[in-house]
N, C-alpha and C positions, 0 to 999 in steps of 0.2 A: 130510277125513282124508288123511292124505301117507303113501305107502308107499314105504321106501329098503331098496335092497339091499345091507345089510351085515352082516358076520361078526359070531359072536357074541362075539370078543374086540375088540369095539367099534376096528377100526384103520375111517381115513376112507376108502373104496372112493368105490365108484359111487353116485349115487342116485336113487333111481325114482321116479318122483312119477305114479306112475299112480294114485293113488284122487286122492278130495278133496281136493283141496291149498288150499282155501281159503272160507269161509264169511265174508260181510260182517254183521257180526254188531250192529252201532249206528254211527248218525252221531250224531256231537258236534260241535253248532256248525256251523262251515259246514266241516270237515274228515271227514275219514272214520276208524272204528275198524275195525281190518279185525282179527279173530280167528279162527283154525282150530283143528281138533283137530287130534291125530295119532294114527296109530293105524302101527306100524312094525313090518314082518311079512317075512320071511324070504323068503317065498314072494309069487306074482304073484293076487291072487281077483279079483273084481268090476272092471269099467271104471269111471270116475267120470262116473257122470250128470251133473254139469256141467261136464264138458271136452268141447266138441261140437267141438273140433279135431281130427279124425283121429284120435282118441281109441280105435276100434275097430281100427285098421290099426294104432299102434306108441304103445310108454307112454314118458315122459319120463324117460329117464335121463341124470341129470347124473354127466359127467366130471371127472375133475382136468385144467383147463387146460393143465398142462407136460406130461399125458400125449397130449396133441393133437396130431395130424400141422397142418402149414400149412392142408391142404386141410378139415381137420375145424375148424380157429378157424375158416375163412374163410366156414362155415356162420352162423357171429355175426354176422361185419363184413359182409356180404354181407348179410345179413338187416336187421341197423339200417340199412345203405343205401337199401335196395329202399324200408324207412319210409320214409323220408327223401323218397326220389324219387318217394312215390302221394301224400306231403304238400302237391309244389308249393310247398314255400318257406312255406304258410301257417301260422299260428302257429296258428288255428284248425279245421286240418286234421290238421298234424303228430301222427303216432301216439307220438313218443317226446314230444312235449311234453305230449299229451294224460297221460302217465302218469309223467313226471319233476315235472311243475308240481305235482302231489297233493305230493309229496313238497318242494318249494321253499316250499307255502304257507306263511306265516308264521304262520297259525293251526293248522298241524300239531304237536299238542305233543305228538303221542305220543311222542318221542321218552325223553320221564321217566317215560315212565307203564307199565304191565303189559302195555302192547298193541302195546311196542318190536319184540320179533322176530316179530309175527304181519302187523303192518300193514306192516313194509318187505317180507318173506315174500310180501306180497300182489303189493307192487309188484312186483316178481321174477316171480313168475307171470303178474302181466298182460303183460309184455313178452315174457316166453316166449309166451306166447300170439298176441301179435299177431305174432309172427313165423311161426308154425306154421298161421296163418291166411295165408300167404301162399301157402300150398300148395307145390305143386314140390315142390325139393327142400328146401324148408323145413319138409314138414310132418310132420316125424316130430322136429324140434330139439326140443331140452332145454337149459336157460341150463348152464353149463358153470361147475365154479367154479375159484377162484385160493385156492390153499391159502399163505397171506400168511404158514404161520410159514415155509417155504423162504426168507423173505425177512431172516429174522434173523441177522446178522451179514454182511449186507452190503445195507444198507440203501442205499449209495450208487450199487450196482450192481444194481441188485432183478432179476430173472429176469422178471416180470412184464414189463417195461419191454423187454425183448429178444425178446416171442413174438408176436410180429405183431400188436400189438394201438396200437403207437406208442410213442413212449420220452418224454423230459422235453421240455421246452417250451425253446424258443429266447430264453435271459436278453437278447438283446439286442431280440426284438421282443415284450415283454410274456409272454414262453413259450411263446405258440403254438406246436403241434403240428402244424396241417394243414401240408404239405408241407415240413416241417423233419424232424421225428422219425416220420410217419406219411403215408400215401400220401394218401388220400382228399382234397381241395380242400377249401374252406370251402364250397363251393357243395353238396357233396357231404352233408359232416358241417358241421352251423352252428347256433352255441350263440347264445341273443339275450341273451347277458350280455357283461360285461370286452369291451365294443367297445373299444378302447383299440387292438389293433394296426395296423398300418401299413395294412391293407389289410380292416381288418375296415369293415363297413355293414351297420348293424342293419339286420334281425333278422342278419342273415349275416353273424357274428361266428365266427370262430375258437376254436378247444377250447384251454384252456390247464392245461400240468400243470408245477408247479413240485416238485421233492425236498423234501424238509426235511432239514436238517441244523443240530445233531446229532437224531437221532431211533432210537428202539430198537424193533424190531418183536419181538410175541411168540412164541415159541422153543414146535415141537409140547411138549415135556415141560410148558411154562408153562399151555396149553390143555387141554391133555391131566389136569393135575393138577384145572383148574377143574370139569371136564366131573364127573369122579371125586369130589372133594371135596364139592361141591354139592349134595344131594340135594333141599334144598328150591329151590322155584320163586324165590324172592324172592331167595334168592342169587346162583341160579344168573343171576336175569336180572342183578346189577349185574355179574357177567361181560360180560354183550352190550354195557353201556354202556364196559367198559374195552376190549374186544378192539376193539371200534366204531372205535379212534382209530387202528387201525391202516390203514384207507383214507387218511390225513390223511398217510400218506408223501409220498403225490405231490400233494397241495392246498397245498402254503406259499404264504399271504395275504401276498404284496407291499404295502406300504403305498399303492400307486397302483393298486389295485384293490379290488374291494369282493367280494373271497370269492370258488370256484369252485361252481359249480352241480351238487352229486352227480347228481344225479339226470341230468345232461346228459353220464355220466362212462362212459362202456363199461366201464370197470375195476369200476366201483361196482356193476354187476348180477353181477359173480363173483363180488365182492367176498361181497353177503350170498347170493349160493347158498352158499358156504362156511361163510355162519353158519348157515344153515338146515342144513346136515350136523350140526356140532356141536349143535344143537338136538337134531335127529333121534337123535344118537347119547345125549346124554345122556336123553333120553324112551325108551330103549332101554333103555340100562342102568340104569336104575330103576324098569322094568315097568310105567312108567307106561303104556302103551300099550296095555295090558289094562284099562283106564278105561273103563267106555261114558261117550261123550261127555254123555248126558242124568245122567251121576253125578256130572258131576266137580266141582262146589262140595262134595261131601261129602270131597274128597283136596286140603286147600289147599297138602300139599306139590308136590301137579303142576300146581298155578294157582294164584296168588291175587291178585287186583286190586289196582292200588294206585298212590298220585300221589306222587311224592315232594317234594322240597322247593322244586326245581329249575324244579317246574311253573307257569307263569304263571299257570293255571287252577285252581292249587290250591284256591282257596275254593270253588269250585262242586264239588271230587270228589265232595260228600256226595249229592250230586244226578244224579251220573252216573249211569249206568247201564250195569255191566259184569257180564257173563252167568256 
């Protein structure tokens, strides 16, 4: 269950994620389906039995990124560091590959399927997580998110890109970002894909973020209209698959590289905190969240399973099994 603290004229505030944020509900394949309820409440009740993160000292509330001082981001970049540095460089160590790679697997299809906003939702939480396992002053963080419609109509100058988090990639060395548009070294932050730059050596490869142009980011009223319009589940999810492209501002695929690695992308954990708000708020505004979780196959407008066309696994949905 996810509890978010917002008004009841559904605007995107703050959000609290102190209950159950997350139930691993079937594995498929050799990939993961990761499903939650939600249940979105006004007020603060119960701790969540399975957040044994400091979970009794302070609950998870995520912020709007731009409302961030330096010193409140630098609780993010600070925290993916400190991973980084208990990893030792090892790919079998590293705590953000441990939980970006779920997401890079080529066997991951949720991506077409019913289980879009619960299993990335998931990822999001494990990374909050292992950062608040870091204790100090890590252990009260909540992932923070980037409200990406601020970014429409000025795509070329994104706000995102200006709040301490790194700007565009360097067109002359492949894009990279360590110490061109962001502080951190490659040794620091280091992605084991697109080794291509001057000075990258696998696995300690360079982070690269390319613009797209032309490219249109979605405008609050465009989001706002979906959230409203959508009552049923199945609608509402082919929203998650359009608004989804709006992470793809800063991914443009150079011909002389083979794709950016989301999952290896700091931008891409605010990215879906902010879809999990508009999640939140539309399971608000359609009371779905008066659902007992053991009912909810009887409400297929607040869930309903499904594989679309797009699914490579199509032939086998009839065999799945979704709760």
């Amino acid at each position: 269950q996810i509890e978010f603290s917002i008004p009841t004229h559904c605007t995107l505030l703050e959000v609290n994620m102190s209950k159950n944020c997350a139930a691993l509900i079937a594995s498929i394949a050799l990939s993961w389906l990761f499903l939650f309820s939600h249940r979105v409440h006004a007020s603060i009740s119960s701790l969540n039995e399975f957040d044994t993160y400091y979970a009794d000292e302070c609950q998870r509330v995520r912020r709007p990124w731009h409302k961030l001082t330096s010193a409140e981001r630098d609780l993010y970049i600070s925290g993916l560091l400190q991973l980084r540095k208990n990893g030792g460089g090892d790919l079998d160590v590293d705590e953000l590959i441990a939980v970006s790679s779920v997401h890079e697997d080529p066997l991951a299809f949720m991506h077409q399927t019913s289980a879009y906003l619960f299993w990335h939702g998931y990822l999001v939480w494990e990374l909050e997580s292992r950062i608040r396992s870091l204790g100090a002053k890590w252990k009260c963080f909540a992932m923070p998110y980037w409200d990406f419609t601020m970014e429409s109509g000025r795509e070329q100058q994104p706000l995102i890109l200006e709040s301490d988090i790194g700007g565009d990639g360097n067109a002359d060395d492949f894009y990279t970002v360590n110490g061109y548009s962001w502080m951190p070294t490659v040794e620091q932050y280091w992605v084991p894909n697109n080794c291509v730059a001057e000075h990258d050596n696998f696995p300690f490869c360079s982070l690269k973020r390319a613009l797209r142009d032309p490219f249109a980011m979605p405008s609050a009223k465009e989001i706002g209209d979906v959230i409203i319009d959508n009552t049923n589940f199945v609608d509402f999810a082919a929203y998650s698959h359009a608004s989804a492209s709006a992470i793809h501002l800063i991914d443009q695929n150079p011909d002389d590289m083979d794709g950016f690695p989301q999952g290896m992308e700091p931008i891409w954990y605010l990215f879906h905190s902010a879809i999990q708000a508009h999640q939140a708020l539309w399971t608000d505004c359609n009371d779905y969240d008066h659902i007992d979780v053991e009912q909810l196959e009887q409400y297929p407008d607040a869930f309903t399973s499904f594989c679309n066309s797009y699914n490579p696994n199509k032939d086998n949905c009839d065999t799945m099994s979704f709760p």
